[in-house]
C-alpha positions in Angstrom: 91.6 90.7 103.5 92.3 92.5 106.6 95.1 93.3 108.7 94.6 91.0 111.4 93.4 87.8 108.7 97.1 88.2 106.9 99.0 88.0 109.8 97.2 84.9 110.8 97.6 83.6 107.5 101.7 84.7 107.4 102.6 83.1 110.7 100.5 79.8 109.6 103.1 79.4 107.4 106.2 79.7 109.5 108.6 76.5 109.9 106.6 75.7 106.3 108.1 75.4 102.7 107.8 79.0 102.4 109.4 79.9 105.3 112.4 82.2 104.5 113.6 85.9 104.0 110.6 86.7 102.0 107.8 85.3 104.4 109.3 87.1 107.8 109.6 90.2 106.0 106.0 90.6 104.6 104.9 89.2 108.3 107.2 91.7 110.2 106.3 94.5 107.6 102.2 93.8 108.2 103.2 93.7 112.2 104.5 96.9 112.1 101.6 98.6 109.7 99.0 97.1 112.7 101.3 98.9 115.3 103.0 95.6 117.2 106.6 96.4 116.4 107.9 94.2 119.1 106.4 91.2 116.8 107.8 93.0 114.0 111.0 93.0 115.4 111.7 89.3 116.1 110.1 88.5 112.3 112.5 91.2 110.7 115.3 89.6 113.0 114.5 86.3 111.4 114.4 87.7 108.0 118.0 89.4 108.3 119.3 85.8 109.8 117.7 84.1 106.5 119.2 86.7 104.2 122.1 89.0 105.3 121.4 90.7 102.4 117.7 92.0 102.4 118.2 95.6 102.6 114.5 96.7 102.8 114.4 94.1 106.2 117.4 95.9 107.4 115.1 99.1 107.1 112.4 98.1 108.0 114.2 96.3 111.1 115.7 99.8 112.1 112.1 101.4 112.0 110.6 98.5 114.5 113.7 99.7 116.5 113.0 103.3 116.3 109.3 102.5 117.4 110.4 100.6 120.5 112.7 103.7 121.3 115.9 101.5 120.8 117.9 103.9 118.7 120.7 102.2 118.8 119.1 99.1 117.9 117.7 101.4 114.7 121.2 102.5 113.9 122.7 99.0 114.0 120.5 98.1 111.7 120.5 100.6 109.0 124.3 100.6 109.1 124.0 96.8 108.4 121.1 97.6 105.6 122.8 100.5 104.1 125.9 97.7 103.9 123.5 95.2 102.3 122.0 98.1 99.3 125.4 99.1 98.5 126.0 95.2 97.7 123.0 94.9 96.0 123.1 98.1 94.4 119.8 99.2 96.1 120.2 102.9 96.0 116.6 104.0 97.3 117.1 101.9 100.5 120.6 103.1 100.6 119.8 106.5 100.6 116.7 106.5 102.8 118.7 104.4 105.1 121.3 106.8 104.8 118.7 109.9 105.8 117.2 107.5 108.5 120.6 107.4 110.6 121.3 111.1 110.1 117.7 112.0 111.7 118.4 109.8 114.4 121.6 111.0 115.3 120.8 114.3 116.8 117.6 112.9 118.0 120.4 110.6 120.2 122.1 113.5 121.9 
């Protein structure tokens, strides 16, 4: 299946059963591998609303950020996501989160 075919497929099932954390992510993660990280952004938004909790969302939130040159959108986020590991004990997003932020901040000025 390409790129373009499991987006389709993802948004079809928006506002559906399915719809949740889970479904935005995978749509706002394929959004941002096909280089539309506006798109990205609002799905990753909508996953973060559904679950507060889904640090890879956070990150991969903060990297739609980062590609729309919104750095402090991108630190927002992984502050929120590194928040959101340490509850959940996700130590690989934590720390890339982590690494993420101090990359950014001298990139900030």
């Amino acid at each position: 299946m390409n790129a373009a075919s499991m987006i389709e497929r993802l948004r079809a099932q928006r506002g559906g059963p399915r719809d949740g954390a889970l479904l935005r992510f995978a749509l706002g993660d394929a959004l941002l591998k096909a280089g539309d990280a506006a798109a990205a952004r609002i799905e990753l938004e909508a996953a973060v609303t559904a679950d507060v909790a889904y640090s890879a969302a956070w990150k991969r939130l903060g990297e739609a950020c980062r590609a729309l040159d919104d750095p402090a959108g991108a630190a927002g986020a992984w502050t929120r996501g590194i928040e959101a590991a340490r509850t959940r004990g996700d130590t690989q997003a934590l720390r890339e989160m982590q690494v993420f932020l101090r990359r950014l901040a001298p990139a900030a000025g």
